[in-house]
C-alpha positions as CSV (number, residue, x, y, z in Angstrom):
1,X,-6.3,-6.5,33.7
2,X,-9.2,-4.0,35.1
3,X,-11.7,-6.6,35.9
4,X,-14.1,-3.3,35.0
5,X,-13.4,-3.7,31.0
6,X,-15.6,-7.1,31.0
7,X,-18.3,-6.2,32.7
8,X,-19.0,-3.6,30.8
9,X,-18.6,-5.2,27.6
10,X,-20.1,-8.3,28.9
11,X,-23.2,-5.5,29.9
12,X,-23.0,-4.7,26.1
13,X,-22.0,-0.8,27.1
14,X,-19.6,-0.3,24.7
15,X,-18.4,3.2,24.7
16,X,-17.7,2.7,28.5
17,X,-15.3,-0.8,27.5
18,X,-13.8,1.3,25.1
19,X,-12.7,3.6,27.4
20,X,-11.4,1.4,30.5
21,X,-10.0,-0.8,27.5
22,X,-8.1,2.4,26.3
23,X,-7.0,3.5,29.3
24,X,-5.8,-0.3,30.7
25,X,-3.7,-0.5,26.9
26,X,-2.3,2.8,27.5
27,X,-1.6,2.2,30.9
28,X,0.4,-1.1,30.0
29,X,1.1,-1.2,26.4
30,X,2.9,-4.5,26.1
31,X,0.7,-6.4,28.5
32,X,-0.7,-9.2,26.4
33,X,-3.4,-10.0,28.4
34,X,-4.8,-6.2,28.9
35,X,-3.8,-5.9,24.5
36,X,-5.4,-9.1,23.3
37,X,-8.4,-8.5,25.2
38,X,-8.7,-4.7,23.7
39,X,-8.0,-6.1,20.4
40,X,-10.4,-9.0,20.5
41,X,-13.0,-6.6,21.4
42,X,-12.0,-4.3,18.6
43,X,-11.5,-6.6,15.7
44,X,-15.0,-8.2,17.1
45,X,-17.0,-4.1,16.6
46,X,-14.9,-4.2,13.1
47,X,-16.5,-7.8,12.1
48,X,-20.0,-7.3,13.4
49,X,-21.1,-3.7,13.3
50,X,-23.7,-3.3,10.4
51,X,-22.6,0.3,9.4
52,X,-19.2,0.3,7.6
53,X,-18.0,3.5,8.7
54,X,-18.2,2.4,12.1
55,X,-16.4,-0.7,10.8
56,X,-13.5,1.5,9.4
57,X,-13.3,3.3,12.6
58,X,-12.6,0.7,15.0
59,X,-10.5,-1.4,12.1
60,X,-8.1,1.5,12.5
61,X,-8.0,1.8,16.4
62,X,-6.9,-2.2,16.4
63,X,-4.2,-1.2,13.5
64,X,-2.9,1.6,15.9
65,X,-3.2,-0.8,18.9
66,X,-1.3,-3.5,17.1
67,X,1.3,-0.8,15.9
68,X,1.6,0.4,19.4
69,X,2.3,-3.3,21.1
70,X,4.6,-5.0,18.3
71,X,6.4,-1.7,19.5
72,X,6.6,-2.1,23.0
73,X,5.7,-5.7,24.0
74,X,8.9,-8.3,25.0
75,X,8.5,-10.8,22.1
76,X,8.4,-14.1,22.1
77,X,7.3,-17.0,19.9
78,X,3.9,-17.1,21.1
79,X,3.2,-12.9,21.1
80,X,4.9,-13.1,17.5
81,X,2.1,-15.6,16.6
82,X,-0.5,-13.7,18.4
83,X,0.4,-10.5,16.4
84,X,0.3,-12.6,13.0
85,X,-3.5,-13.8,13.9
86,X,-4.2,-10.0,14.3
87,X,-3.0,-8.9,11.2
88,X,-4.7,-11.9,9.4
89,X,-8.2,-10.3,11.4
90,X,-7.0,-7.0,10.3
91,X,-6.7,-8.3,6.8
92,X,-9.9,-9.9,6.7
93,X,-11.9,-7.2,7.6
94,X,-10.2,-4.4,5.9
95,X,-10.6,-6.9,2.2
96,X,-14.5,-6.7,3.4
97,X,-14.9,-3.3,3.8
98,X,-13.2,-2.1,0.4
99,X,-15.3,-4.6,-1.1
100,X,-18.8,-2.8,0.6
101,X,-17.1,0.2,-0.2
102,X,-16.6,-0.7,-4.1
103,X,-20.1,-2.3,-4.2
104,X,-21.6,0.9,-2.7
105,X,-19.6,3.1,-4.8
106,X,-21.1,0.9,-8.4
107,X,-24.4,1.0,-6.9
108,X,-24.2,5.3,-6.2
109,X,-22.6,5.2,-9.7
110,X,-25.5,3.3,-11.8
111,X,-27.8,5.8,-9.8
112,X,-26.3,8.6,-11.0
113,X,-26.0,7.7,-14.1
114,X,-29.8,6.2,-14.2
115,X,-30.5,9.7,-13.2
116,X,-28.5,11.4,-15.7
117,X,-30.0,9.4,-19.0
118,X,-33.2,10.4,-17.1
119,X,-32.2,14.0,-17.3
120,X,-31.1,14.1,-20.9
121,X,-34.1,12.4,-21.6
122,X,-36.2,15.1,-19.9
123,X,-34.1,17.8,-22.2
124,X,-34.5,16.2,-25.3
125,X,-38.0,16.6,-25.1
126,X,-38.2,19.7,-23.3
127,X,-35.8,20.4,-26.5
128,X,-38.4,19.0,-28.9
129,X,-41.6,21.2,-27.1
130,X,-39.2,24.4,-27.6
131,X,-39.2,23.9,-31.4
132,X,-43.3,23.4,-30.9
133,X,-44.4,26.5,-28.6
134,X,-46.6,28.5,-30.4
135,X,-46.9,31.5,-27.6
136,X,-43.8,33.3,-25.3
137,X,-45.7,32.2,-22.5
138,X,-45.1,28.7,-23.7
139,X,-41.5,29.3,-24.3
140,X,-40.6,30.9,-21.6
141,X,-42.5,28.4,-18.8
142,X,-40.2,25.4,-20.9
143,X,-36.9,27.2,-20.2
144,X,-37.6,27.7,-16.9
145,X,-38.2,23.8,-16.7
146,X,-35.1,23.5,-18.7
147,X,-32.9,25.5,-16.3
148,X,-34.0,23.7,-13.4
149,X,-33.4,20.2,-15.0
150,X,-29.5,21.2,-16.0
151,X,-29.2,22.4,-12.3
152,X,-30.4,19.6,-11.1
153,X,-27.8,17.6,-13.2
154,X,-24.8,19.7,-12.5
155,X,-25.2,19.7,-9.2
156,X,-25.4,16.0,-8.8
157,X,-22.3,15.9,-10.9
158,X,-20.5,18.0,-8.7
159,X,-21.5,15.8,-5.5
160,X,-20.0,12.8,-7.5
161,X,-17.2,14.7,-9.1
162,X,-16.2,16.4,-5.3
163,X,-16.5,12.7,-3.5
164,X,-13.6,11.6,-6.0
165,X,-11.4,14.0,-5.4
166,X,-11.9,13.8,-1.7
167,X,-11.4,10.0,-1.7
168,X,-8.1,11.0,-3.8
169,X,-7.4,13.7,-1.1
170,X,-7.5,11.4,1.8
171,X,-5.1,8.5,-0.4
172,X,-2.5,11.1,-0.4
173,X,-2.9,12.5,3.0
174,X,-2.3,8.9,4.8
175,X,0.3,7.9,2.6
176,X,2.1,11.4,3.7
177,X,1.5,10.9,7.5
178,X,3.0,7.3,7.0
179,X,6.4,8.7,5.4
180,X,6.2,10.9,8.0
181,X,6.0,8.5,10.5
182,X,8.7,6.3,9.1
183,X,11.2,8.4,8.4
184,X,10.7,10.0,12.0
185,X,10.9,7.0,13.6
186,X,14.0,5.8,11.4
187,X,15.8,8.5,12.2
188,X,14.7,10.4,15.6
189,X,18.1,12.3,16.6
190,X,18.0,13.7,12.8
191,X,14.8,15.5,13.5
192,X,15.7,17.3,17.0
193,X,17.0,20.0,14.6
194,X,14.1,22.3,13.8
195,X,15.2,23.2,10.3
196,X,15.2,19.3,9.8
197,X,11.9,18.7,11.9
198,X,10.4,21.5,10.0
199,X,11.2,20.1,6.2
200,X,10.0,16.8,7.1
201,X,5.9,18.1,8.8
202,X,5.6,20.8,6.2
203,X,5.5,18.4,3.4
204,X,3.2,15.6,5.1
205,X,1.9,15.6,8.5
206,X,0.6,19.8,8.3
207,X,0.6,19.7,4.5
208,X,-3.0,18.6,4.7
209,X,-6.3,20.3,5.4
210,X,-8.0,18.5,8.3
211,X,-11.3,19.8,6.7
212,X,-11.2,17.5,3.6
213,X,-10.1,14.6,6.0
214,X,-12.5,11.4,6.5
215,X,-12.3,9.9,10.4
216,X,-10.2,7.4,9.5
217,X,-7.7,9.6,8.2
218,X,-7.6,11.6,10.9
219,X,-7.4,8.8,13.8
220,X,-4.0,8.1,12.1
221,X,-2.8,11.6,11.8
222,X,-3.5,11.6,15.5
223,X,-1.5,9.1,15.6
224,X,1.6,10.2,13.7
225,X,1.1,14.0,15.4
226,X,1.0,11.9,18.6
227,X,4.2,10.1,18.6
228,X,6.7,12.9,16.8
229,X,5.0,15.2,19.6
230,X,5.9,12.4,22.7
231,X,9.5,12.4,21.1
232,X,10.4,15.8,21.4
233,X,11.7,17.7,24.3
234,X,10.0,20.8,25.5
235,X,11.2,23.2,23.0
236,X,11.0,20.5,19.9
237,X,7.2,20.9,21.2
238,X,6.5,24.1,21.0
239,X,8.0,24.2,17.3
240,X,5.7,21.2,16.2
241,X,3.1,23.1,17.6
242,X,3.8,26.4,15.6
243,X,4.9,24.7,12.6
244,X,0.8,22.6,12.5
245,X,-0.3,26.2,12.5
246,X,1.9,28.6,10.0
247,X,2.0,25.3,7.5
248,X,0.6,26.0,4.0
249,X,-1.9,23.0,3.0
250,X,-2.4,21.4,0.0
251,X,-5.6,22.4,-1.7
252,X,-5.4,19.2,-3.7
């Protein structure tokens, strides 16, 4: 193992012990010394880091890490065990951070709704000074205060209402990468044919825009683009290539 990734992690630099860590895993991808230690690190960022993005972030690096050494490591009894500890981990965290996430999410929720009784409150007694103006000057300064307040509304709405969809967006995006994925990796030779290759990535791994796509997601369509790309030859590339760019995406 490079003796490089502890000091620096020991040092508490962590960007630069997640790159020797990357680059020692990638170098030797079933070595369960250089993997454990990568993971440990990891799965410890995942469990400690205050921010749960972050969190997500490195929960999904160990998930591809793991992926990549049950793939390539000589098992035995002990790696087997060692792997079933990590998913426990895995488990753990990834059952604490939906739970954040739903507790954030009914917490953004009771605000917005706090803020729209607040609103309707506000227009029901704009509502009542309307029936009460006695001038056009006084009429026409409460609609103005009126207009502001329902734009105010709808466009909190929207925020909420666009954060939904995007959340839905991204549910469907992964599980398309991870068809992808699996059926490639059932079924390699079937996929060297480029009418084959080309029904299979324009109806989940390109059928996506990347725009609409959270981190997370996108660390694991890295990781599906990734692999299908290492399995080609030369020309399977350059189709994979074209097809990620003439592919029509999904607008929802």
């Amino acid at each position: 193992m490079n003796p490089m990734f502890n000091e620096y992690k020991d040092a508490g630099k962590i960007q630069e012990a997640l790159l020797i860590g990357r680059n020692m895993v990638n170098k030797a991808p079933g070595d369960s010394e250089c993997v454990n230690a990568y993971l440990d690190f990891l799965l410890m960022l995942a469990e400690k880091l205050p921010r749960t993005d972050e969190r997500k972030s490195f929960a999904d690096q160990a998930n591809l890490v793991l992926s990549f050494y049950e793939e390539n490591a000589d098992l035995t009894d002990d790696i087997i065990n060692d792997i079933h500890v990590y998913h426990n981990r895995l488990g753990a965290v990834v059952t604490d951070i939906a739970q954040l996430d739903q507790e954030e999410y009914e917490k953004q929720k009771r605000a917005i709704e706090a803020t729209n009784t607040t609103q309707i409150k506000k227009l029901y007694t704009i509502k009542q000074k309307l029936e009460n103006a006695k001038t056009h000057a006084e009429f026409d300064k409460l609609l103005q205060e009126m207009n502001k307040s329902c734009t105010d509304t709808i466009s909190a709405k929207m925020r909420q209402l666009e954060y939904k969809d995007n959340i839905d967006y991204n549910k469907k995006a992964v599980n398309a990468y991870n068809s992808a994925f699996t059926s490639f990796k059932n079924n390699e030779s079937r996929y060297k044919d480029k009418s084959q290759l080309f029904g299979l990535v324009s109806t989940t791994l390109f059928a996506y825009d990347a725009g609409r796509l959270f981190n997370e997601t996108l660390i694991f369509y890295n990781h599906v683009y990734s692999y299908i790309f290492s399995k080609l030859d030369d020309n399977g590339k350059l189709e994979l290539t074209r097809y990620s760019i003439e592919c029509e995406r999904k607008l929802r």
